[in-house]
C-alpha positions in Angstrom: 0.0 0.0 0.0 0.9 3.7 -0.7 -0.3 7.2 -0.8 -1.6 8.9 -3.5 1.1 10.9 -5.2 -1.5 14.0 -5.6 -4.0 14.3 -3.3 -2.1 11.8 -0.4 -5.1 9.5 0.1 -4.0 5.8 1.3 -4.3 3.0 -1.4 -4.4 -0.1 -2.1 -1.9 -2.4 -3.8 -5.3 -3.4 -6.7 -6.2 0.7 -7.0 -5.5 1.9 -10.2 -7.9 5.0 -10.4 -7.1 7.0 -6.6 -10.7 7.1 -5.4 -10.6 10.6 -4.1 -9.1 12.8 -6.8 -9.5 10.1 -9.9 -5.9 10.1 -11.0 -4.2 6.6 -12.4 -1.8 6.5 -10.3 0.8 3.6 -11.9 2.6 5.9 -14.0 2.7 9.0 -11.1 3.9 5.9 -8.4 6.4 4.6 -10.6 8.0 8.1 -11.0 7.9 9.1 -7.2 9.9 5.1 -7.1 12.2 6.1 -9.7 12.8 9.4 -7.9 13.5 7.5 -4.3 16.2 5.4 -6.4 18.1 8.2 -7.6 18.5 9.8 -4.3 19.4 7.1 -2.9 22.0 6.3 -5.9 22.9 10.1 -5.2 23.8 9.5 -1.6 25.8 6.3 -2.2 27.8 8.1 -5.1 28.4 10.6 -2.3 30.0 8.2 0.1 31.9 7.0 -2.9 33.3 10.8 -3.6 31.9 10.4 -6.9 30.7 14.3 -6.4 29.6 15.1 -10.4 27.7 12.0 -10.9 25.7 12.2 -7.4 24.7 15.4 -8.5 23.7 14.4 -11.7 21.7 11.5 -10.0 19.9 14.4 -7.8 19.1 16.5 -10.5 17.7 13.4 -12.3 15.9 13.2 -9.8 14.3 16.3 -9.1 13.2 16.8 -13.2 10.9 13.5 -12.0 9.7 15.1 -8.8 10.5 18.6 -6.9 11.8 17.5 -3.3 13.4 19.1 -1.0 15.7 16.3 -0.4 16.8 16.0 -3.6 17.4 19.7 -4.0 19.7 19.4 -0.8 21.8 16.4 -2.0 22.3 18.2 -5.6 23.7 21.3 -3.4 25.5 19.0 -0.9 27.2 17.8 -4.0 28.5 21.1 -5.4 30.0 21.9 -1.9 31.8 18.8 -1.6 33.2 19.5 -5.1 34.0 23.1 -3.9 31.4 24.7 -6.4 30.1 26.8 -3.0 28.7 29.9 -5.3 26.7 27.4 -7.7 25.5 25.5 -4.6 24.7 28.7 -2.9 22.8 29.6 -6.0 20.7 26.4 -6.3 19.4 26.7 -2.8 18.3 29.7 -3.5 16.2 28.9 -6.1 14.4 26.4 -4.4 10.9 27.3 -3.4 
């Protein structure tokens, strides 16, 4: 079971249609997946001082989903690279 990726409402594992805002919700679930990965690739690429390709992986990531998280490792990235006025510049335009 998950959550709706628009309106949050739990569903089940069988829903295809969410039953309170009618969106499908197989294509919007496998990008919020696909998102998750890529952080998570991001963060392991990190440890691994691979600093260009974890920010790539982050910034995959956030053209499939806007998250906050993913905003932070993409500017986490630049500062362990030693970009700090690029990764100053990306948290700023973060809403």
């Amino acid at each position: 079971m998950s959550d709706c990726p628009v309106c949050r409402r739990a569903l089940e594992a069988s829903d295809a249609v969410c039953s309170r805002c009618g969106v499908e919700v197989k294509n919007l679930l496998a990008l919020e997946r696909a998102a998750r990965r890529l952080i998570l690739s991001g963060i392991e690429l990190l440890r691994q001082r691979r600093f260009a390709e974890a920010r790539a992986a982050f910034m995959r990531s956030l053209a499939l989903r806007r998250s906050e998280k993913a905003a932070r490792g993409a500017a986490v990235a630049l500062l362990c690279a030693g970009s700090f006025a690029e990764a100053l510049r990306s948290r700023q335009k973060m809403p």
